[in-house]
mmCIF file of the N, C-alpha and C atoms, coordinates in Angstrom:
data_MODEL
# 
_entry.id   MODEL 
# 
loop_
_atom_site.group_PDB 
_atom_site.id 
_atom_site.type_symbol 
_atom_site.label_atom_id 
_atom_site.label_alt_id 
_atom_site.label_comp_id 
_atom_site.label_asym_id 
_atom_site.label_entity_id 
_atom_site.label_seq_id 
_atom_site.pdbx_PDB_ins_code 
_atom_site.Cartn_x 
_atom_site.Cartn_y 
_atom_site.Cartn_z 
_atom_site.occupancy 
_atom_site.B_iso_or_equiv 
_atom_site.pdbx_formal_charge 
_atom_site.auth_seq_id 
_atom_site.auth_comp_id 
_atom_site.auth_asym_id 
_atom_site.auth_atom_id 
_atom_site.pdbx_PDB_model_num 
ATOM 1   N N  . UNK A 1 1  ? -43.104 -11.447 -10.279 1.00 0.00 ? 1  UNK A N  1 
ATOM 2   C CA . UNK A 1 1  ? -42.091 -10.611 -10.865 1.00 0.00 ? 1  UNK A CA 1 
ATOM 3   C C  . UNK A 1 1  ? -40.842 -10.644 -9.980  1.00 0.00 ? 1  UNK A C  1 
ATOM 4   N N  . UNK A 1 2  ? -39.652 -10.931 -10.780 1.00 0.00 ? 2  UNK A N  1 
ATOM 5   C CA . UNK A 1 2  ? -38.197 -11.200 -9.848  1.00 0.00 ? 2  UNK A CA 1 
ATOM 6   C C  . UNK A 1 2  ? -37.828 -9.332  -9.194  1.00 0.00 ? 2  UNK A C  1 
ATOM 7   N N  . UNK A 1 3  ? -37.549 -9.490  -8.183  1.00 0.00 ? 3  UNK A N  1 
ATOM 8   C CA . UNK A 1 3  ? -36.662 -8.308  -7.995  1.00 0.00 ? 3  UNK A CA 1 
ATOM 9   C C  . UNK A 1 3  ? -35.313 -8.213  -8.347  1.00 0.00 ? 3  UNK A C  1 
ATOM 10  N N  . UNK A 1 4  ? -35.073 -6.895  -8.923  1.00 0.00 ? 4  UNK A N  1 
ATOM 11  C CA . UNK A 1 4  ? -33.670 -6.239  -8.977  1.00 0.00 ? 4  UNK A CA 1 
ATOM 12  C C  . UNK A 1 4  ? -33.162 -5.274  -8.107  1.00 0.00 ? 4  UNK A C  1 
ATOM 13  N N  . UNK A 1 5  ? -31.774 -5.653  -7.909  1.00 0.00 ? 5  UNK A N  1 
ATOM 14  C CA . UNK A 1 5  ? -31.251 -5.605  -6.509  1.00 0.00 ? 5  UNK A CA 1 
ATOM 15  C C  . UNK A 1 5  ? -30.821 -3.780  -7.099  1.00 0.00 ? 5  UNK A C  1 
ATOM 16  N N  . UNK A 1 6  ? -31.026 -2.835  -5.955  1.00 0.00 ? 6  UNK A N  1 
ATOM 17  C CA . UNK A 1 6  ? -30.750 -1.714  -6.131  1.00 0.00 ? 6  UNK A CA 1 
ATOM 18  C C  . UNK A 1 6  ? -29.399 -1.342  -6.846  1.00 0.00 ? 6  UNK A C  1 
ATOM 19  N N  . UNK A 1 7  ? -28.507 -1.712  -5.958  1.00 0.00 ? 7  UNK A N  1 
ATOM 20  C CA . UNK A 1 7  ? -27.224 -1.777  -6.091  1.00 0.00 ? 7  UNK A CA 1 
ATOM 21  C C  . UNK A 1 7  ? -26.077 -2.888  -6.679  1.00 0.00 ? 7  UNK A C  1 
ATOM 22  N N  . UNK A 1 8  ? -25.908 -2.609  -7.814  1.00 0.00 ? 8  UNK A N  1 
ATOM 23  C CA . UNK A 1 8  ? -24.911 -3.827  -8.105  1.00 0.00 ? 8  UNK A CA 1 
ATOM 24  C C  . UNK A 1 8  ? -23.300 -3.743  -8.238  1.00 0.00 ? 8  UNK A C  1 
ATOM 25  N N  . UNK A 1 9  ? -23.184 -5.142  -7.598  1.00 0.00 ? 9  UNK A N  1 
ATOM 26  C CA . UNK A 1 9  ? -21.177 -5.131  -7.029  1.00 0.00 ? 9  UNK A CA 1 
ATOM 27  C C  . UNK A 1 9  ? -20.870 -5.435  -8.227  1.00 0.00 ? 9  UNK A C  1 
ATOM 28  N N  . UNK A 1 10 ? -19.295 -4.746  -7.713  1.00 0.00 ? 10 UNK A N  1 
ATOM 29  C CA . UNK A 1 10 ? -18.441 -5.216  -8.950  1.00 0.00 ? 10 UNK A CA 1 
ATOM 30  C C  . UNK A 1 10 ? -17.375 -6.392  -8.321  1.00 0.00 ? 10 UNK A C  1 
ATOM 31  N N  . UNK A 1 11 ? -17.170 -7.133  -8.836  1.00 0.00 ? 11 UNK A N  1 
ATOM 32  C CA . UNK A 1 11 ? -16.055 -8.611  -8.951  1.00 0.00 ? 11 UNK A CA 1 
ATOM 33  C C  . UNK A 1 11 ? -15.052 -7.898  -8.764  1.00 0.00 ? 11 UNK A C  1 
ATOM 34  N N  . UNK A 1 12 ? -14.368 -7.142  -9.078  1.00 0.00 ? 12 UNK A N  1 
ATOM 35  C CA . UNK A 1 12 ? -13.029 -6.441  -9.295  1.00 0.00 ? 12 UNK A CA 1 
ATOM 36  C C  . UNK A 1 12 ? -13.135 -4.970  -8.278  1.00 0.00 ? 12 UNK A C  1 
ATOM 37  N N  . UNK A 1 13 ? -11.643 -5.255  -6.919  1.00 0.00 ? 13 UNK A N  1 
ATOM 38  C CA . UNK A 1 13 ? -11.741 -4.162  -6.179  1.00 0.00 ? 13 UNK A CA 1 
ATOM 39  C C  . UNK A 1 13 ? -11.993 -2.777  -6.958  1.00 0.00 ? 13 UNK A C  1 
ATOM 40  N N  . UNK A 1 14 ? -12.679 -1.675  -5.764  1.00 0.00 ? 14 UNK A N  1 
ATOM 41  C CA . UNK A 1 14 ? -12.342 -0.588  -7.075  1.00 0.00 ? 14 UNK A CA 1 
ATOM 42  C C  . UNK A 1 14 ? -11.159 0.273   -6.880  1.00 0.00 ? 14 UNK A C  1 
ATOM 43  N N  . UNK A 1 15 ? -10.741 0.725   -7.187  1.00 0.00 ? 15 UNK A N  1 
ATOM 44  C CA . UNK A 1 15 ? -9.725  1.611   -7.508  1.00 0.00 ? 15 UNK A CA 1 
ATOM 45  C C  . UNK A 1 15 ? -9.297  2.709   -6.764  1.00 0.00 ? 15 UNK A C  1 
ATOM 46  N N  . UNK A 1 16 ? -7.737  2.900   -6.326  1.00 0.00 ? 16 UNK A N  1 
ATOM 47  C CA . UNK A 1 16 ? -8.353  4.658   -5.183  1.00 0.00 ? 16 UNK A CA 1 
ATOM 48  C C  . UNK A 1 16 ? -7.207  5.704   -5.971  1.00 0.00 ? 16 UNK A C  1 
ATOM 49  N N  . UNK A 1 17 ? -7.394  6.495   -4.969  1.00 0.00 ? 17 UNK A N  1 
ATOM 50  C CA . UNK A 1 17 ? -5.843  7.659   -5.544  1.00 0.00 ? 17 UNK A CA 1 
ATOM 51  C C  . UNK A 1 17 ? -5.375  8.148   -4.625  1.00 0.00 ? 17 UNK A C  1 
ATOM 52  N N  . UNK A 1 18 ? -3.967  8.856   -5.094  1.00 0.00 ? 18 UNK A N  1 
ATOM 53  C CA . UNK A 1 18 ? -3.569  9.055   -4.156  1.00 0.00 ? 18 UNK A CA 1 
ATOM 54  C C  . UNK A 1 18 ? -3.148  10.734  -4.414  1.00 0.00 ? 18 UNK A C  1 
ATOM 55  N N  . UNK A 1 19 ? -3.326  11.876  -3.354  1.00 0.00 ? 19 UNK A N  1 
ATOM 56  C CA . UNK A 1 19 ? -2.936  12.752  -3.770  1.00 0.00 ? 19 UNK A CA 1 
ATOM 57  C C  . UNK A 1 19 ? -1.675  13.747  -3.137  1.00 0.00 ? 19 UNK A C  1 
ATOM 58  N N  . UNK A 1 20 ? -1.007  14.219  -3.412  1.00 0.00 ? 20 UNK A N  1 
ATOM 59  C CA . UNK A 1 20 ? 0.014   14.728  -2.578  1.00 0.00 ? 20 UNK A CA 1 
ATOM 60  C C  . UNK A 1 20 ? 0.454   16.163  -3.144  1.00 0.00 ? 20 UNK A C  1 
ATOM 61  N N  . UNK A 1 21 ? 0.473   16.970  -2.069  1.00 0.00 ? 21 UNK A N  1 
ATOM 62  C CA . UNK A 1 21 ? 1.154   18.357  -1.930  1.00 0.00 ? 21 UNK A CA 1 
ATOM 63  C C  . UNK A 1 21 ? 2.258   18.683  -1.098  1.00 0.00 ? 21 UNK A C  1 
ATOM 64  N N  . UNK A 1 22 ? 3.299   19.493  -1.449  1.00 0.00 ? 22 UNK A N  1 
ATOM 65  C CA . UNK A 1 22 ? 4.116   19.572  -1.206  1.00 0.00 ? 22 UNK A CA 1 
ATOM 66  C C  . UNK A 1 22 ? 4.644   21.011  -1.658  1.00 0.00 ? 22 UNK A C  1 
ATOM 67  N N  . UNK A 1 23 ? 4.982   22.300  -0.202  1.00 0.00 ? 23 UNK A N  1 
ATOM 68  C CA . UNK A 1 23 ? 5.624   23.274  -0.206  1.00 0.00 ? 23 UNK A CA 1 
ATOM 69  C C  . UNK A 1 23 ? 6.395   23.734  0.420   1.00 0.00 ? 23 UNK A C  1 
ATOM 70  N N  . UNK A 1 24 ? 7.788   24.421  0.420   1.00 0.00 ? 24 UNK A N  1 
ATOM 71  C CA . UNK A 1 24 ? 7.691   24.543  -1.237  1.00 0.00 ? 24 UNK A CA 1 
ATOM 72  C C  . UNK A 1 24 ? 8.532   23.181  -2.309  1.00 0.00 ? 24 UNK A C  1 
ATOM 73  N N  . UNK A 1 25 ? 8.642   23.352  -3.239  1.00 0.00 ? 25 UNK A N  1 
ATOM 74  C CA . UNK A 1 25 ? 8.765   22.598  -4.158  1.00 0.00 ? 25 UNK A CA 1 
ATOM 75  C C  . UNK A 1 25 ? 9.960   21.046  -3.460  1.00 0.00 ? 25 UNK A C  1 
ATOM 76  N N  . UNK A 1 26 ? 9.640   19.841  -3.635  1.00 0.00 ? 26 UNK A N  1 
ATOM 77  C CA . UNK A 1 26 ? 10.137  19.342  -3.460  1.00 0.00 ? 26 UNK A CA 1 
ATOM 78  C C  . UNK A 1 26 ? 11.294  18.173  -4.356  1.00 0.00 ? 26 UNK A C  1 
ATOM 79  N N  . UNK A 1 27 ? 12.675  18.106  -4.665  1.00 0.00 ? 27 UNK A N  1 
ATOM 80  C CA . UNK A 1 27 ? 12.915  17.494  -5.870  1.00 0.00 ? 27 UNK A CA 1 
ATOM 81  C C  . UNK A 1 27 ? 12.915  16.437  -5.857  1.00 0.00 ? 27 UNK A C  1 
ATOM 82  N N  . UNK A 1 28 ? 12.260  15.419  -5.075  1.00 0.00 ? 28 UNK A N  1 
ATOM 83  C CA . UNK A 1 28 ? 12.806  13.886  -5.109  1.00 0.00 ? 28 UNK A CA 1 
ATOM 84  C C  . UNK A 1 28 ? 10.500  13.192  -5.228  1.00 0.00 ? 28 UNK A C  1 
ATOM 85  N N  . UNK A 1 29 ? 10.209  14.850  -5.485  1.00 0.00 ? 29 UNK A N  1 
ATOM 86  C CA . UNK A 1 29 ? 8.456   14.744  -5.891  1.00 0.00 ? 29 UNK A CA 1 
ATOM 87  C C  . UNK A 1 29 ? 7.721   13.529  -4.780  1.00 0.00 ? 29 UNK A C  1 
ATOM 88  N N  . UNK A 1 30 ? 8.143   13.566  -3.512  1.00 0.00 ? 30 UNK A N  1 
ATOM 89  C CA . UNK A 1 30 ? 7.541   13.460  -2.194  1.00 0.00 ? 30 UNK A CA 1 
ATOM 90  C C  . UNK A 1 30 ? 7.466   11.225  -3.152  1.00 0.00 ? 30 UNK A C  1 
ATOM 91  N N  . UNK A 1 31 ? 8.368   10.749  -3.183  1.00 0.00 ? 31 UNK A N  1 
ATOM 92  C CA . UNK A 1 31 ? 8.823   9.274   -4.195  1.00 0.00 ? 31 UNK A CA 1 
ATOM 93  C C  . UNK A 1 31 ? 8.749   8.907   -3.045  1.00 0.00 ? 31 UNK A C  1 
ATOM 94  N N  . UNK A 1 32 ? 9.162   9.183   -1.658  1.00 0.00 ? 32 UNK A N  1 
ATOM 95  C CA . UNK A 1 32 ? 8.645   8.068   0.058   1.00 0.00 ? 32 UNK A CA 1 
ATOM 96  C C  . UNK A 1 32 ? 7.580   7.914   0.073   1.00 0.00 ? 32 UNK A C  1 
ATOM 97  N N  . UNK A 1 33 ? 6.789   8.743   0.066   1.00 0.00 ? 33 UNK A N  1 
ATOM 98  C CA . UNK A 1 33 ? 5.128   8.600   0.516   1.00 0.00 ? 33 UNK A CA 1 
ATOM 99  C C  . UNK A 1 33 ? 4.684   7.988   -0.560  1.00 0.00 ? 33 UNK A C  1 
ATOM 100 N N  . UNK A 1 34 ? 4.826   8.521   -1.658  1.00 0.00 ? 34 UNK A N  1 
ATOM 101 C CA . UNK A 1 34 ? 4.234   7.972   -2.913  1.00 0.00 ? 34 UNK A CA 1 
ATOM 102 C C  . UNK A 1 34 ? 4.234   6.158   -3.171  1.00 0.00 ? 34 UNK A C  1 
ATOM 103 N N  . UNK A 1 35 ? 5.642   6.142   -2.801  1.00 0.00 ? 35 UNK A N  1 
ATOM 104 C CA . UNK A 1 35 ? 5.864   4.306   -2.991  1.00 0.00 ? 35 UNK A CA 1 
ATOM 105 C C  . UNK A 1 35 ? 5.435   3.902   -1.843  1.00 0.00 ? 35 UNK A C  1 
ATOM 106 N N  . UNK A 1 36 ? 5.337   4.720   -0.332  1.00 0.00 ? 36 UNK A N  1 
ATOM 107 C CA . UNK A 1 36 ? 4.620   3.739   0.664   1.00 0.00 ? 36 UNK A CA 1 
ATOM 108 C C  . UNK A 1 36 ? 3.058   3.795   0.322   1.00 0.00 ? 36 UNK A C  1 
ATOM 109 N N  . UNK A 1 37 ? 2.326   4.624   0.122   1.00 0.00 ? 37 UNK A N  1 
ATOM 110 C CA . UNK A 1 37 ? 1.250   4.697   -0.534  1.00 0.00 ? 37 UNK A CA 1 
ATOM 111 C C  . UNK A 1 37 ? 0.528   3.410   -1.390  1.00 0.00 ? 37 UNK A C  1 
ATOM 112 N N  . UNK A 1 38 ? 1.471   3.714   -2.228  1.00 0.00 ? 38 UNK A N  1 
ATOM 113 C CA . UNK A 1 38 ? 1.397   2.480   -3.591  1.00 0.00 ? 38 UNK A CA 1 
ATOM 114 C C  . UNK A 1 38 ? 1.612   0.920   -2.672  1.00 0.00 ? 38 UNK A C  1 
ATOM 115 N N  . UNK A 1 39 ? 2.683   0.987   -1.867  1.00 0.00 ? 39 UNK A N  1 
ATOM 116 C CA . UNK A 1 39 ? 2.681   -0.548  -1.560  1.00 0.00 ? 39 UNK A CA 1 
ATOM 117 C C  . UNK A 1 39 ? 1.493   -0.994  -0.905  1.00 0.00 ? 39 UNK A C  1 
ATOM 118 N N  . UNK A 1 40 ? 1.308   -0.037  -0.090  1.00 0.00 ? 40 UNK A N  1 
ATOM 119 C CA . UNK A 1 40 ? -0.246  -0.430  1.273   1.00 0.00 ? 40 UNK A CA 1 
ATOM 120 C C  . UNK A 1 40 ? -1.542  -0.923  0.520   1.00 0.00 ? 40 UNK A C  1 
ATOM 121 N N  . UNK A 1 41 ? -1.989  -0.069  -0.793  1.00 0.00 ? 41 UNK A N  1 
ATOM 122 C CA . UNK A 1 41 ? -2.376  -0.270  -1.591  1.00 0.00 ? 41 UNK A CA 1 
ATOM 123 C C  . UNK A 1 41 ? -2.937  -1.544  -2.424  1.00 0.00 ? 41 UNK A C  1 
ATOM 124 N N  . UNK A 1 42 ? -1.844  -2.250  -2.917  1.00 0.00 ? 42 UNK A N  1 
ATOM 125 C CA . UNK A 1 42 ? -1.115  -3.640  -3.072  1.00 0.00 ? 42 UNK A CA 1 
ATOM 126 C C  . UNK A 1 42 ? -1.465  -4.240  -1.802  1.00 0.00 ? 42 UNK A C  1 
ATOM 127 N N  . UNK A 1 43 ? -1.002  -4.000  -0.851  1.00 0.00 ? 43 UNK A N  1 
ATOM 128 C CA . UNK A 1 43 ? -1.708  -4.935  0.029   1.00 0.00 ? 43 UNK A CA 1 
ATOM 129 C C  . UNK A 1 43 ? -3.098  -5.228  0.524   1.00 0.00 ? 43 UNK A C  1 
ATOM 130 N N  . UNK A 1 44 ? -3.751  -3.762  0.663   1.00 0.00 ? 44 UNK A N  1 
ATOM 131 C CA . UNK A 1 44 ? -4.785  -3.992  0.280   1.00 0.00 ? 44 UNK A CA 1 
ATOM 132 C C  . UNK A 1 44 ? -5.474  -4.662  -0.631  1.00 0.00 ? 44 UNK A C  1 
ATOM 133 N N  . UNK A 1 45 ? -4.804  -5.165  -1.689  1.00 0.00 ? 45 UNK A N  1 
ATOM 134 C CA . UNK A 1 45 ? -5.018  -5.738  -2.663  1.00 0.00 ? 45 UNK A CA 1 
ATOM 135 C C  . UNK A 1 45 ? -6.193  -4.865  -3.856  1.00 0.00 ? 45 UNK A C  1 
ATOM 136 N N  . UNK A 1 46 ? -5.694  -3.743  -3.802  1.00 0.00 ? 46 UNK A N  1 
ATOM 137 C CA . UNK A 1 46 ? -6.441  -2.621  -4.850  1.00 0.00 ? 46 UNK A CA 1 
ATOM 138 C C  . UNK A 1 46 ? -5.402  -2.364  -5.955  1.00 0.00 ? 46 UNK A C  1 
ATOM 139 N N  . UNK A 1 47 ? -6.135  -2.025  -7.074  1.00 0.00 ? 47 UNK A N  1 
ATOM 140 C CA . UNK A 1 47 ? -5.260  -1.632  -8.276  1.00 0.00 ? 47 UNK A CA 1 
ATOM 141 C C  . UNK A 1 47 ? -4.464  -0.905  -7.953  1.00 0.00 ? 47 UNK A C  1 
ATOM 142 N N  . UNK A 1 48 ? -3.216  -0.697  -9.104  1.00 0.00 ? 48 UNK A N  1 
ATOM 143 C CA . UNK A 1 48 ? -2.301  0.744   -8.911  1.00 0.00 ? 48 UNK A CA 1 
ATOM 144 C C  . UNK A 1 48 ? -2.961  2.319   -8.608  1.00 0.00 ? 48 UNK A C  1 
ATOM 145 N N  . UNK A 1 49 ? -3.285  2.891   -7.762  1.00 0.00 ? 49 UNK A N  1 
ATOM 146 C CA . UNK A 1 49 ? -3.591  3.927   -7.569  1.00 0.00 ? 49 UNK A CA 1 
ATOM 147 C C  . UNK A 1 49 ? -3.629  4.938   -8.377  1.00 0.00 ? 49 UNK A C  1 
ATOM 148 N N  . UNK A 1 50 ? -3.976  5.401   -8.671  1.00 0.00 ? 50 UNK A N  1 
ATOM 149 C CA . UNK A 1 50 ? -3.605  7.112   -9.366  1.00 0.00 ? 50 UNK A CA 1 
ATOM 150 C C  . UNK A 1 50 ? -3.114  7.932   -8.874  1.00 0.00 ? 50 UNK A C  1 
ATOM 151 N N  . UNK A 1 51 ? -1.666  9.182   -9.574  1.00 0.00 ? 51 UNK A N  1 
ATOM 152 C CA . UNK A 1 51 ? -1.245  9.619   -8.288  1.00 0.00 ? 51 UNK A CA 1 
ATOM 153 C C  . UNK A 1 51 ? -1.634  11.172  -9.300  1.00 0.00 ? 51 UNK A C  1 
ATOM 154 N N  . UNK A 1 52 ? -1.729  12.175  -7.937  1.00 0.00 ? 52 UNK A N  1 
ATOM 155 C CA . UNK A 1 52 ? -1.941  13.179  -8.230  1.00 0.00 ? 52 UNK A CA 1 
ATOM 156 C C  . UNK A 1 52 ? -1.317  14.299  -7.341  1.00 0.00 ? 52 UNK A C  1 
ATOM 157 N N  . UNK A 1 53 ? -0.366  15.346  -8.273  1.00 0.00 ? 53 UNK A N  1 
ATOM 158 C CA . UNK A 1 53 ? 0.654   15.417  -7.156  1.00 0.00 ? 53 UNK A CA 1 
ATOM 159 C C  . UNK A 1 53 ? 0.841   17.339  -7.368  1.00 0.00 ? 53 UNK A C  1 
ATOM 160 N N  . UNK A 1 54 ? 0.577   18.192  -6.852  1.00 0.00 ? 54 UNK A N  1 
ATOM 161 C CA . UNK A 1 54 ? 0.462   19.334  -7.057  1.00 0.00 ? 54 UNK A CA 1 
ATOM 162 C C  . UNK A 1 54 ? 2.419   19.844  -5.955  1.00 0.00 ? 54 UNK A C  1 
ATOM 163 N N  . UNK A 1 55 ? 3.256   19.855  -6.751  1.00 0.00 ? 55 UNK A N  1 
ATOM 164 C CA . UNK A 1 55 ? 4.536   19.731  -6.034  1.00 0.00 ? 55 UNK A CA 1 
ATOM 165 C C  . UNK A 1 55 ? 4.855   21.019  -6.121  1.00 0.00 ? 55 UNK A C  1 
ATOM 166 N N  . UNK A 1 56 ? 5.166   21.756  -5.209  1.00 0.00 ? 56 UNK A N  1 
ATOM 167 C CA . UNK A 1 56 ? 5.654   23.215  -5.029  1.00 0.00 ? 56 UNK A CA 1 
ATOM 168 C C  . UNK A 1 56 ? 4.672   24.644  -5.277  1.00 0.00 ? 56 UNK A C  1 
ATOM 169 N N  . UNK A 1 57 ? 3.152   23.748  -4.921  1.00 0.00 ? 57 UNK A N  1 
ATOM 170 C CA . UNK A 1 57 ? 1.807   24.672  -4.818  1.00 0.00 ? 57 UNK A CA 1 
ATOM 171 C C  . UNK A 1 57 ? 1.641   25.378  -3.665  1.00 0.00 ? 57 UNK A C  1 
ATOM 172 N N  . UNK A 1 58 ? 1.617   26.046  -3.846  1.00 0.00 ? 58 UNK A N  1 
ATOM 173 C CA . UNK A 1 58 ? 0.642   26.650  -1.935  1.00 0.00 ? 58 UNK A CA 1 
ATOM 174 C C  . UNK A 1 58 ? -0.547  25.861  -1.736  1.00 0.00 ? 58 UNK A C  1 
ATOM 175 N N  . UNK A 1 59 ? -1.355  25.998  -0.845  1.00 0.00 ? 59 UNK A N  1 
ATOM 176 C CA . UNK A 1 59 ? -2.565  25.554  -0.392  1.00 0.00 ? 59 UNK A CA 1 
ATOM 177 C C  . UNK A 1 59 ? -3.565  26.707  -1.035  1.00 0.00 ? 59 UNK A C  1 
ATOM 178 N N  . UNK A 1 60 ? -3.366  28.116  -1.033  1.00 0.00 ? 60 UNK A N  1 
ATOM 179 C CA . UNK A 1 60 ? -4.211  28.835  -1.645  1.00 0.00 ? 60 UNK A CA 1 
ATOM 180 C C  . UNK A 1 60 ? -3.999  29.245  -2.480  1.00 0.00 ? 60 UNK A C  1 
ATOM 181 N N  . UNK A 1 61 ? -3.183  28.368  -3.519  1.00 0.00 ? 61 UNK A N  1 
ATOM 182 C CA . UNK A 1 61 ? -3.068  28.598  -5.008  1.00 0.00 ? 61 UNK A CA 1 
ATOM 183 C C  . UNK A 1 61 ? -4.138  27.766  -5.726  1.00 0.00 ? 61 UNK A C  1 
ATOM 184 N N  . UNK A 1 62 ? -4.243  28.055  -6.659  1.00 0.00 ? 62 UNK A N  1 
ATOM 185 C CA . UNK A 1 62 ? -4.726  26.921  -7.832  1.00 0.00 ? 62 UNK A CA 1 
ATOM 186 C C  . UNK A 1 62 ? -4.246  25.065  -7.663  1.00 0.00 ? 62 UNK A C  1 
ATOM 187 N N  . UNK A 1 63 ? -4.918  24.684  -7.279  1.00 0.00 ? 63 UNK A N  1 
ATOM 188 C CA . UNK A 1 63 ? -3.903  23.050  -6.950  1.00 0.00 ? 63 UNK A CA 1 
ATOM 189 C C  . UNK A 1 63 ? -4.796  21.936  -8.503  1.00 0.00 ? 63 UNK A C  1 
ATOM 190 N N  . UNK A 1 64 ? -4.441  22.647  -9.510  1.00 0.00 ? 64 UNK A N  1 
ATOM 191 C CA . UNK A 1 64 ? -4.947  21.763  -10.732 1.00 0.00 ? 64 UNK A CA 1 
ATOM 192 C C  . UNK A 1 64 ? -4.841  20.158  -10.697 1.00 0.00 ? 64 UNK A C  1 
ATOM 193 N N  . UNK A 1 65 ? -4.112  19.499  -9.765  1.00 0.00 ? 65 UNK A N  1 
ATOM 194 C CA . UNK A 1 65 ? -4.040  18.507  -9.783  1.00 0.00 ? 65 UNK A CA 1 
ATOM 195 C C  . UNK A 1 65 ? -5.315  17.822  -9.073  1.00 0.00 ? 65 UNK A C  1 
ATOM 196 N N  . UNK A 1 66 ? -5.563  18.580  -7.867  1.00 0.00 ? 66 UNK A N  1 
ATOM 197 C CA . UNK A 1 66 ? -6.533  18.088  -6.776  1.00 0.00 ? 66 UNK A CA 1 
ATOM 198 C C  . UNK A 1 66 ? -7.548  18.541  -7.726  1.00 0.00 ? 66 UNK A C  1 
ATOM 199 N N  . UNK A 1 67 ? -7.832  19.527  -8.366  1.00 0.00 ? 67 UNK A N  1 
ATOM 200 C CA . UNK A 1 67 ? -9.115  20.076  -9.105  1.00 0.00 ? 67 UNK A CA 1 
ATOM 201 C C  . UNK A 1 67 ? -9.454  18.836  -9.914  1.00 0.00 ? 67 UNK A C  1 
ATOM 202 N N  . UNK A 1 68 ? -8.430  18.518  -10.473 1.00 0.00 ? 68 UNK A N  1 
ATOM 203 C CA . UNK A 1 68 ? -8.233  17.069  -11.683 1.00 0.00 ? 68 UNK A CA 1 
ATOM 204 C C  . UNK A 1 68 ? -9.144  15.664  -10.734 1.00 0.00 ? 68 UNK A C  1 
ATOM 205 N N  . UNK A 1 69 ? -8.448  15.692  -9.911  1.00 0.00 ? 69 UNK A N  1 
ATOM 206 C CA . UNK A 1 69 ? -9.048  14.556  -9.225  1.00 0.00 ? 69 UNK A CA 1 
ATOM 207 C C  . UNK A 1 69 ? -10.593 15.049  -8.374  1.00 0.00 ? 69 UNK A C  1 
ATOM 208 N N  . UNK A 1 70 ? -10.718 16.001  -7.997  1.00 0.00 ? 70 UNK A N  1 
ATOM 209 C CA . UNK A 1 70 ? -12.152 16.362  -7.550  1.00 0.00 ? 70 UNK A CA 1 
ATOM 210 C C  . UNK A 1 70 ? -13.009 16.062  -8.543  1.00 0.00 ? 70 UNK A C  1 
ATOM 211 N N  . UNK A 1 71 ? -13.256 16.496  -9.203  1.00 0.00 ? 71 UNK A N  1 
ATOM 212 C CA . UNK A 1 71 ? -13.501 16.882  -10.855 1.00 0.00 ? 71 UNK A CA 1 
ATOM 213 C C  . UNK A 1 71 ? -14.060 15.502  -11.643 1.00 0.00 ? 71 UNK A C  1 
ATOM 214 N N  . UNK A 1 72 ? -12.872 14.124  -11.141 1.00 0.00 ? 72 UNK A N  1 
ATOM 215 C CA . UNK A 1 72 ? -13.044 12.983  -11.594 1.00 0.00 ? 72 UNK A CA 1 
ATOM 216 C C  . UNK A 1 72 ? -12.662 13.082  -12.771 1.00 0.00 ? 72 UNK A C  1 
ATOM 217 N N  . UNK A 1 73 ? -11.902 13.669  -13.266 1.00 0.00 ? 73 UNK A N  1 
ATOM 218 C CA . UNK A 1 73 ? -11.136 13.846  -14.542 1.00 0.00 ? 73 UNK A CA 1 
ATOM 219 C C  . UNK A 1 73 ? -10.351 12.738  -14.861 1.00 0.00 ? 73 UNK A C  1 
ATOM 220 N N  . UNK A 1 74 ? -10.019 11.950  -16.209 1.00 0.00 ? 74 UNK A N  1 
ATOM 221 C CA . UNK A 1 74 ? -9.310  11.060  -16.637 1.00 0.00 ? 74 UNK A CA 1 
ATOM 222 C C  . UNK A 1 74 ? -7.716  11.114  -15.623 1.00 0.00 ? 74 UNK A C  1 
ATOM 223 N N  . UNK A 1 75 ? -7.463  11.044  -14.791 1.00 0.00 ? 75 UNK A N  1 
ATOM 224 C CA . UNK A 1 75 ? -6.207  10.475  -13.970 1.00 0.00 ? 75 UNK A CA 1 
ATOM 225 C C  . UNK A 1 75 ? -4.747  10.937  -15.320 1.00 0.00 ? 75 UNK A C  1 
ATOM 226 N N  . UNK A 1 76 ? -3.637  12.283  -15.312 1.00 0.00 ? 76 UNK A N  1 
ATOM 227 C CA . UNK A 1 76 ? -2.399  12.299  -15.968 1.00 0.00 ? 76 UNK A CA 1 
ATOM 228 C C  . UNK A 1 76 ? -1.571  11.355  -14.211 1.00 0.00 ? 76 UNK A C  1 
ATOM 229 N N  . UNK A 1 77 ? -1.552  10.461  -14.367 1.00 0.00 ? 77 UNK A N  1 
ATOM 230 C CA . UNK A 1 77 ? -0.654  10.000  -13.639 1.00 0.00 ? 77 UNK A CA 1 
ATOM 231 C C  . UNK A 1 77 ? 0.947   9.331   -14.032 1.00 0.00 ? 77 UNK A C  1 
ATOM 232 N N  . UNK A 1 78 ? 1.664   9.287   -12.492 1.00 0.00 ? 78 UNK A N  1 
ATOM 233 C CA . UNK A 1 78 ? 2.522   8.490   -12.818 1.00 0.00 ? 78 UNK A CA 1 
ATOM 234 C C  . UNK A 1 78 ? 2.652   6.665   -12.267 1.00 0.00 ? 78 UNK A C  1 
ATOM 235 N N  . UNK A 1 79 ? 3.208   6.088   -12.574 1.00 0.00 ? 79 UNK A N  1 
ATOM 236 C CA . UNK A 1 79 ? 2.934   4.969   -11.875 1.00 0.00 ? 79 UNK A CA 1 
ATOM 237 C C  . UNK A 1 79 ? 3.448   4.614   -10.523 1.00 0.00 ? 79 UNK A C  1 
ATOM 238 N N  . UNK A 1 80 ? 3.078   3.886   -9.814  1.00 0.00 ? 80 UNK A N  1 
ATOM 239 C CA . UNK A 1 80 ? 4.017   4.044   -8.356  1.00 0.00 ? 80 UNK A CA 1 
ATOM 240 C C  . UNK A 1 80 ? 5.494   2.935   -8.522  1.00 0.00 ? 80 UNK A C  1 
ATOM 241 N N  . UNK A 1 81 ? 5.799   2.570   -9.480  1.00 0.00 ? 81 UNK A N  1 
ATOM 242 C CA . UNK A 1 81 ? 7.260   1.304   -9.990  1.00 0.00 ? 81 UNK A CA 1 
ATOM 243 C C  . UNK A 1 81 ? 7.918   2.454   -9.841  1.00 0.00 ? 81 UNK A C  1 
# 
């Protein structure tokens, strides 16, 4: 009888995200980190990231975005272009 391997790879890197907070509110939506983020990324040679960005939250507020991504919730992102 052949064995099957516990764990099976995938061909295709997997995927990461990226998440960012920022208080209080910031208007240019923290677009430095975000695009250095995204490029390193790319070099890593991983897909476009997911971004998840809770902008002008407290830390002990509700951060629905991070909940979103804890959660593993379908990604409302923006793109890092």
């Amino acid at each position: 009888m052949a064995r099957v391997p516990a764990v099976q790879t995938q061909s295709a890197p997997a995927g990461s995200a990226i998440y960012l907070r920022c208080f209080p509110y910031d208007m240019w939506s923290m677009n430095g980190h975000r695009w250095a983020l995204c490029d390193y990324a790319r070099q890593l040679g991983l897909p476009e990231p997911a971004v998840f960005c809770d902008n002008g939250v407290r830390a002990g507020s509700p951060l629905p975005r991070f909940e979103g991504l804890a959660e593993k919730e379908p990604p409302e992102y923006r793109r890092c272009r």
